[in-house]
N, C-alpha and C positions, 0 to 999 in steps of 0.2 A: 846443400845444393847437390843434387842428380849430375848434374855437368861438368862441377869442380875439373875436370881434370883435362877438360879442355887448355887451362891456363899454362898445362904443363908443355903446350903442345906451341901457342899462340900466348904472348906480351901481353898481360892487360893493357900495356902501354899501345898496342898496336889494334889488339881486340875491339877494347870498348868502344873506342873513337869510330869505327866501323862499323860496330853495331850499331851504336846511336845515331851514325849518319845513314846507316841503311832505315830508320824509324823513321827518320827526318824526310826521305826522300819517299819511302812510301806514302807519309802524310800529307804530303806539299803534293802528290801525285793525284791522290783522293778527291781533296779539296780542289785542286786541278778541274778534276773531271768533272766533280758538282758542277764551280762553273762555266764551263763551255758546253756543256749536255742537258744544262734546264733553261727553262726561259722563262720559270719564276724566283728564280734564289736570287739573282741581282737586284732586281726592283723587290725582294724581302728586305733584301740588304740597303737598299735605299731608304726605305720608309714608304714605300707605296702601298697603299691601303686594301688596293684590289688583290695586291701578288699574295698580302699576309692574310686577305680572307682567302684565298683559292686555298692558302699552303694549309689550314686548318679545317677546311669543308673537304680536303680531299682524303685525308686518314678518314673521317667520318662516315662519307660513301660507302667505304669499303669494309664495314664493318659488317660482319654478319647479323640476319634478322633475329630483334628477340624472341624469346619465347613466350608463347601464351600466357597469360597472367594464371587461366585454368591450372596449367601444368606445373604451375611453381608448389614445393612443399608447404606443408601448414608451419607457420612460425612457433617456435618451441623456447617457452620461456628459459629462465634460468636455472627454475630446478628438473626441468623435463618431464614437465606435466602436461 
């Protein structure tokens, strides 16, 4: 451990509890934010059909275009012939 010697400075008694509660709180924060900022993660969260198709066509969208099928390499068997 890089850090070890923090311990010399700071209780793991007093440390860890702190740290784990500072994780705690940035996570509860996060999810927080999810949701009050979207207006499809509750009705995910529901079961509703429309919010779980939106939440999966919309990575989708935004995928960049394929490439030409012309432009793709010739496929090269196993022994690379």
């Amino acid at each position: 451990m890089n850090q070890g010697k923090i311990w010399l400075v700071v209780k793991p008694t007093v440390g860890l509890p702190l740290f784990l509660g500072g994780v705690a709180v940035i996570a509860l924060s996060v999810h927080a934010a999810i949701l009050t900022h979207t207006d499809w993660y509750p009705g995910y969260m529901n079961g509703n059909q429309k919010a779980k198709a939106a939440a999966m066509v919309a990575p989708a969208a935004m995928a960049p275009a394929a490439a030409p099928a012309a432009a793709a390499p010739a496929a090269v068997d196993k022994k690379g012939k």
